[in-house]
Biopython code that builds the backbone (N, CA, C, O; Angstrom):
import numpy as np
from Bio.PDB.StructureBuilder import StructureBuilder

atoms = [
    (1, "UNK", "N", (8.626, 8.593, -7.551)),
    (1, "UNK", "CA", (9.428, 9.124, -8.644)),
    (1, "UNK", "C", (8.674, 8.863, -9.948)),
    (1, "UNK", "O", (8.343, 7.705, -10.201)),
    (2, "UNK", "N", (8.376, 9.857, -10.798)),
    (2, "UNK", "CA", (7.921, 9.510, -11.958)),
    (2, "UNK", "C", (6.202, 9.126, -11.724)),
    (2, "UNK", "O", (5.590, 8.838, -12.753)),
    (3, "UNK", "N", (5.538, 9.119, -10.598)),
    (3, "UNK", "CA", (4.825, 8.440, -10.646)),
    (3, "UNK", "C", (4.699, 6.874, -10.145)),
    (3, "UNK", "O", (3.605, 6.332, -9.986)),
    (4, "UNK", "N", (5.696, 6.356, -9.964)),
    (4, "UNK", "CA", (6.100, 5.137, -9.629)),
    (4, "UNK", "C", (6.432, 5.191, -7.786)),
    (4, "UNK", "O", (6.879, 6.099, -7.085)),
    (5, "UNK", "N", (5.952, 3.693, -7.429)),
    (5, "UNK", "CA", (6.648, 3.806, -6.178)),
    (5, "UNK", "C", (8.155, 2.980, -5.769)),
    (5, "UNK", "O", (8.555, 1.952, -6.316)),
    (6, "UNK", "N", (8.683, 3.552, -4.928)),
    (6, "UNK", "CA", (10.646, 3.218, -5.083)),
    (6, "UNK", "C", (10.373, 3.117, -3.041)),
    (6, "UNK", "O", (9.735, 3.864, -2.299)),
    (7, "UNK", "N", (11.026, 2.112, -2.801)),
    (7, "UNK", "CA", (11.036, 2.112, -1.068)),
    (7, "UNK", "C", (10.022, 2.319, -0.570)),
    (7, "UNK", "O", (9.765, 3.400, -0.041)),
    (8, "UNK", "N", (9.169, 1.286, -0.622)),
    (8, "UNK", "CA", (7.800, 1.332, 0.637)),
    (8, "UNK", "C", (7.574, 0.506, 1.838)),
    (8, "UNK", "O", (7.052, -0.605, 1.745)),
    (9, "UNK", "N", (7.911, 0.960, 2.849)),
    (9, "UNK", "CA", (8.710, 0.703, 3.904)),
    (9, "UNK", "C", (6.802, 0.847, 5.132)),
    (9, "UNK", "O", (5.673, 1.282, 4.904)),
    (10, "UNK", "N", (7.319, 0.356, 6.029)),
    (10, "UNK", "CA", (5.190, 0.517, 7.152)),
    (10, "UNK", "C", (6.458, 0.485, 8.393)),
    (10, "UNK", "O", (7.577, 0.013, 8.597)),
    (11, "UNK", "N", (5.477, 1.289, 8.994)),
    (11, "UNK", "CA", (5.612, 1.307, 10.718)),
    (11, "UNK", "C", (5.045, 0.804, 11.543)),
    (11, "UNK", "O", (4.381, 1.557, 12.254)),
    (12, "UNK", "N", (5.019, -0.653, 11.853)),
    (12, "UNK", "CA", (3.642, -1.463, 12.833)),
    (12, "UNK", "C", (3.151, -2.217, 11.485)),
    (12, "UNK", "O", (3.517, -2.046, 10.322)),
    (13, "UNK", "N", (2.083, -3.216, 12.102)),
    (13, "UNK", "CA", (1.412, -4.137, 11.485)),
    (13, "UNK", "C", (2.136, -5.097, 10.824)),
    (13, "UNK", "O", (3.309, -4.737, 10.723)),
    (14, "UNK", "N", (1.932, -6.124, 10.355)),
    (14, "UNK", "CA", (2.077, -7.523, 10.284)),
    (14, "UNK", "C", (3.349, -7.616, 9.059)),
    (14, "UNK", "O", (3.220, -7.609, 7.835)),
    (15, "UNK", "N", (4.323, -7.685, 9.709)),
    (15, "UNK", "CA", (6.064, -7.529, 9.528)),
    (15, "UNK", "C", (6.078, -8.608, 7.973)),
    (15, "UNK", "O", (6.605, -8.127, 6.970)),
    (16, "UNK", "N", (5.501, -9.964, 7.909)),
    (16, "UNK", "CA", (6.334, -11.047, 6.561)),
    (16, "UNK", "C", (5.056, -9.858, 5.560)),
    (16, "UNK", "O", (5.447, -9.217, 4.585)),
    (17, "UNK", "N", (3.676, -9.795, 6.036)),
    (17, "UNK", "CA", (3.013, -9.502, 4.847)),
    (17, "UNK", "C", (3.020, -8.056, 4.011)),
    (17, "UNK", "O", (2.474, -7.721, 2.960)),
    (18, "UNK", "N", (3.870, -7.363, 4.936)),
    (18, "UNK", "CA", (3.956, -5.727, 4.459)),
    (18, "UNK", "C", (5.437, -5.753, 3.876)),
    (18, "UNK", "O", (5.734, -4.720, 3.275)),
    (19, "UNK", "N", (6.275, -6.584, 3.927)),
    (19, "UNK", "CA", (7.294, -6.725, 3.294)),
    (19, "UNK", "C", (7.311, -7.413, 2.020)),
    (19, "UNK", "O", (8.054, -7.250, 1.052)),
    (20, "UNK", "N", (6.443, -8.135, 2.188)),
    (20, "UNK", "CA", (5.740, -8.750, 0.250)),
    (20, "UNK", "C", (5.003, -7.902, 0.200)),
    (20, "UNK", "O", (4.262, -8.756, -0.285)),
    (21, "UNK", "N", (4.193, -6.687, 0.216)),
    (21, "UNK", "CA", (3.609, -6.123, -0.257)),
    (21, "UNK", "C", (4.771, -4.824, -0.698)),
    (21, "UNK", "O", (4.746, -4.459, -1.873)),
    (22, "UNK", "N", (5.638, -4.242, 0.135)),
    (22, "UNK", "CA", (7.016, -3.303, -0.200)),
    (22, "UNK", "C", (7.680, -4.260, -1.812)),
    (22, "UNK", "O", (7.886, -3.707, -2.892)),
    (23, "UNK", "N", (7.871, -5.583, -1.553)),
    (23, "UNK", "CA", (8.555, -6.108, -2.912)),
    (23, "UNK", "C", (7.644, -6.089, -4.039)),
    (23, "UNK", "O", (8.234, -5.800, -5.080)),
    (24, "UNK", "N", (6.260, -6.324, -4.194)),
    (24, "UNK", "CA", (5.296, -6.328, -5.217)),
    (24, "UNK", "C", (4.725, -5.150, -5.548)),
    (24, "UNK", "O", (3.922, -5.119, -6.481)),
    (25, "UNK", "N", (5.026, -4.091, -4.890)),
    (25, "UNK", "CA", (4.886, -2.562, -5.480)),
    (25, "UNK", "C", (5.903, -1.565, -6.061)),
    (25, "UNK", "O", (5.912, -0.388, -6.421)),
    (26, "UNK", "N", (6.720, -2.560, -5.981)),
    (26, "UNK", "CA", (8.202, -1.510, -5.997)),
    (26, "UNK", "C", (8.332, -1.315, -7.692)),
    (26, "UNK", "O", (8.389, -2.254, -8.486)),
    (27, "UNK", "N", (8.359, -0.113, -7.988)),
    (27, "UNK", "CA", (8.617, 0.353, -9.456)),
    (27, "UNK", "C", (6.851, 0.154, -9.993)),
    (27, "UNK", "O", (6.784, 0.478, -11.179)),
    (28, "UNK", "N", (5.892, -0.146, -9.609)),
    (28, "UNK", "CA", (4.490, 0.100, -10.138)),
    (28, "UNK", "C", (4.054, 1.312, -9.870)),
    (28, "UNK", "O", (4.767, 2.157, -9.328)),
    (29, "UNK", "N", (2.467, 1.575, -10.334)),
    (29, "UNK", "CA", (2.401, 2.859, -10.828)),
    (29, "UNK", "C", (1.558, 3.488, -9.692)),
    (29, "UNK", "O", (0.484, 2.923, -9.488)),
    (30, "UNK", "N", (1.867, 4.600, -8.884)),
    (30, "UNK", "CA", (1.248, 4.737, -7.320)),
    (30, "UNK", "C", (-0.200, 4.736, -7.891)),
    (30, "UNK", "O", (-0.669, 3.604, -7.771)),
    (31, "UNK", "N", (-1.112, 5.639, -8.492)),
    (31, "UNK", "CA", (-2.596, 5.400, -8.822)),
    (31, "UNK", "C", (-3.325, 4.308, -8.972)),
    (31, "UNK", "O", (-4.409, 4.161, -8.409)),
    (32, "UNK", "N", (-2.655, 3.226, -9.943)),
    (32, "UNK", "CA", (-2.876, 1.509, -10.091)),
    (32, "UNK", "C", (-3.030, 0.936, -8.908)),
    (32, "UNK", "O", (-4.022, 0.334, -8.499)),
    (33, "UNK", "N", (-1.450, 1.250, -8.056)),
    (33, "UNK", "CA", (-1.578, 0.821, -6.477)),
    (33, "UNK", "C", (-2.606, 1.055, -5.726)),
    (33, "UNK", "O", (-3.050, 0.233, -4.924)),
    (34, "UNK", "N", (-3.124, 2.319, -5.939)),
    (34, "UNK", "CA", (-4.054, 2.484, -4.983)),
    (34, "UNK", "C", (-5.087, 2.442, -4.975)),
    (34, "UNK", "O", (-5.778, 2.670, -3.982)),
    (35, "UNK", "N", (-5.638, 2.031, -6.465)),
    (35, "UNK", "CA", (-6.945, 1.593, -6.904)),
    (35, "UNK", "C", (-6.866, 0.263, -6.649)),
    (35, "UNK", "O", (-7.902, -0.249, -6.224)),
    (36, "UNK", "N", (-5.845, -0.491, -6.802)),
    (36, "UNK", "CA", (-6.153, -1.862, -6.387)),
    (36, "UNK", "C", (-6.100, -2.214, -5.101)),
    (36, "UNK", "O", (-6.685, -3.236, -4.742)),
    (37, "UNK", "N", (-5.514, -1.563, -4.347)),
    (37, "UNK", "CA", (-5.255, -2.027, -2.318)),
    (37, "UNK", "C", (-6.466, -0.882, -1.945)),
    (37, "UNK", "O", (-6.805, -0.775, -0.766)),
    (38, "UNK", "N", (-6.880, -0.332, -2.619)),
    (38, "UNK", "CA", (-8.202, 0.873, -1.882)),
    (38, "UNK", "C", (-9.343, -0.307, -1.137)),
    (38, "UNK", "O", (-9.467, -1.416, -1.657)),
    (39, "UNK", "N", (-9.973, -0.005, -0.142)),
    (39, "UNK", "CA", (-10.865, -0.699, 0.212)),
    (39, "UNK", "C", (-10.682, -2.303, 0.907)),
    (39, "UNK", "O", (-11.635, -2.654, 1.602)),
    (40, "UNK", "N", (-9.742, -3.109, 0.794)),
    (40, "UNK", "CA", (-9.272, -3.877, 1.272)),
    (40, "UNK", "C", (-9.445, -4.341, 2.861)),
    (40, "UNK", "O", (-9.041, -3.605, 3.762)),
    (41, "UNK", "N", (-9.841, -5.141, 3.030)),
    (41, "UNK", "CA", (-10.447, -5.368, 4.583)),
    (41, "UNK", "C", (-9.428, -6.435, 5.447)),
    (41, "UNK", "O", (-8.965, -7.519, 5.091)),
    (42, "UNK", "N", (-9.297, -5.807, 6.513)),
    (42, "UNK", "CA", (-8.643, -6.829, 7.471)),
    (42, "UNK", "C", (-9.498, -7.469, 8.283)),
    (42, "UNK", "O", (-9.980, -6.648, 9.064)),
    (43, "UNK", "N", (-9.942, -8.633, 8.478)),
    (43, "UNK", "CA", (-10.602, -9.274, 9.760)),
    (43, "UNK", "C", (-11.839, -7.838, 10.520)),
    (43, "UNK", "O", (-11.988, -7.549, 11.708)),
    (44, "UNK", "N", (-12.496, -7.244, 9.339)),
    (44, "UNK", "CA", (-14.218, -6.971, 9.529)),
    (44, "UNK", "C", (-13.722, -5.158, 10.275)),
    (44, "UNK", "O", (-14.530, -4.492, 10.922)),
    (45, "UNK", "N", (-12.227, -4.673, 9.962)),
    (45, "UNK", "CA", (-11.753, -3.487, 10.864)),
    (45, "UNK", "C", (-12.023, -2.824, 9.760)),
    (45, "UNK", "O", (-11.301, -1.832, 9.852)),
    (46, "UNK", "N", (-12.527, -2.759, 8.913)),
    (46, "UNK", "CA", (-13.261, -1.672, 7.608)),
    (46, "UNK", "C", (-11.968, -1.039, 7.259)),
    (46, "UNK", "O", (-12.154, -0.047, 6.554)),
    (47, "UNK", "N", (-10.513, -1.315, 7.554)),
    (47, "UNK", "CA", (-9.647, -0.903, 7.098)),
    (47, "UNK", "C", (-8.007, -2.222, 6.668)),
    (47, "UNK", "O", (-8.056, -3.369, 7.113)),
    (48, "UNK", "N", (-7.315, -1.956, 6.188)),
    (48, "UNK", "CA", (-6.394, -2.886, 6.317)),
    (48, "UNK", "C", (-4.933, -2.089, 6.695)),
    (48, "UNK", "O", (-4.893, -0.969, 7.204)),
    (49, "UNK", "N", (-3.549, -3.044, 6.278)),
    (49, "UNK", "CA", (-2.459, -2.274, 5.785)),
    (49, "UNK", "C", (-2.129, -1.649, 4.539)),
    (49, "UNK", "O", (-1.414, -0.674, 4.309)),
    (50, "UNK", "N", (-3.176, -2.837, 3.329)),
    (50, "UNK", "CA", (-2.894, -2.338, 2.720)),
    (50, "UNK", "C", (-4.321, -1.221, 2.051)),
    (50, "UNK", "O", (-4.418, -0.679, 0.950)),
    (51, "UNK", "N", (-4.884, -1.211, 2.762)),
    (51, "UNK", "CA", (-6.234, -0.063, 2.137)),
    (51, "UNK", "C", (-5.161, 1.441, 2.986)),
    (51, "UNK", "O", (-5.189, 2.541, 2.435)),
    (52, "UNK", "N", (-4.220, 1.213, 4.450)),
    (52, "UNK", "CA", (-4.055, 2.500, 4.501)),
    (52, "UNK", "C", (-2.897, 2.588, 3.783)),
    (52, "UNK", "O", (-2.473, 3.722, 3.564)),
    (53, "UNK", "N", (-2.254, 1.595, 3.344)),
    (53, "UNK", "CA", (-1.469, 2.080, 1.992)),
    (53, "UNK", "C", (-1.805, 3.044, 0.784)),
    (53, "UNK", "O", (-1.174, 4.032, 0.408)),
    (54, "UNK", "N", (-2.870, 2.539, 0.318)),
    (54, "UNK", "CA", (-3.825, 2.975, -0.690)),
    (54, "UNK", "C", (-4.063, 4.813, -0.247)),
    (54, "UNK", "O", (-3.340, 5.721, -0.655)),
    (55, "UNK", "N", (-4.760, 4.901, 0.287)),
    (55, "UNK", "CA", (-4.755, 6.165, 1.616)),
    (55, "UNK", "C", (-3.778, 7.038, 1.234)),
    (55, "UNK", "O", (-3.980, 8.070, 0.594)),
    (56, "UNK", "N", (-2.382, 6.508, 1.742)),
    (56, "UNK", "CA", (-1.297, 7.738, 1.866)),
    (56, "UNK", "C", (-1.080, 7.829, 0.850)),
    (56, "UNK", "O", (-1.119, 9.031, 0.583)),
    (57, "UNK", "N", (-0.661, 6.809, -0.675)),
    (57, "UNK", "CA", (-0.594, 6.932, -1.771)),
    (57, "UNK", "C", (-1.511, 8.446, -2.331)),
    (57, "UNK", "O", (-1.086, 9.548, -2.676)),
    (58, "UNK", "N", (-2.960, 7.878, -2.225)),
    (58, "UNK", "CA", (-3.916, 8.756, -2.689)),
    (58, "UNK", "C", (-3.757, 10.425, -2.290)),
    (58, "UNK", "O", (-4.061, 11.482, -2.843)),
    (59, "UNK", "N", (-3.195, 10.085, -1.189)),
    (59, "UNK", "CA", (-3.051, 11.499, -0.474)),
    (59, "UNK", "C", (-1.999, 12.332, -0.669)),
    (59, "UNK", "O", (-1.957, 13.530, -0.390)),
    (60, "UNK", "N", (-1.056, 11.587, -1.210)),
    (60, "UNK", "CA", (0.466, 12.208, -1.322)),
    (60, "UNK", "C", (0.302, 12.367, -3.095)),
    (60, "UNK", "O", (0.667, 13.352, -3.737)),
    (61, "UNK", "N", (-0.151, 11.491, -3.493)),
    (61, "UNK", "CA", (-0.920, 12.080, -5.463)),
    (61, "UNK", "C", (-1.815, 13.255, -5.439)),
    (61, "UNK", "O", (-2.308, 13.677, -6.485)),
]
sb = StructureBuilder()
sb.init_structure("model")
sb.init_model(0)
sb.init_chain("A")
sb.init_seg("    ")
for serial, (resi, resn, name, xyz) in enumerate(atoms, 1):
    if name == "N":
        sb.init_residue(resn, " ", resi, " ")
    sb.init_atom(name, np.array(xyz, "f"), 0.0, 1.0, " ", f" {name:<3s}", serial, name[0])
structure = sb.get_structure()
């Protein structure tokens, strides 16, 4: 809305840390978001939850 993200909710992957990541994005600015979680590495998988956060953000802007 506005540019902003409102309810960011994941399907799979690691349940306490994608739910602090849903509370620390909520009402920030989706582009900011996704420049800052872009690139983000999980344990050497060249991707994370939150780089494919970044991803759908980018993709849905």
């Amino acid at each position: 809305v506005d540019g902003k993200l409102h309810n960011v909710s994941f399907d799979g992957g690691c349940p306490g840390n994608l739910a602090a990541i849903g509370k620390l994005v909520e009402g920030q600015d989706a582009k900011a978001v996704a420049d800052l979680l872009k690139g983000n590495d999980c344990r050497g998988r060249g991707t994370s939850c939150a780089d494919q956060l970044a991803k759908a953000i980018a993709e849905h802007l």
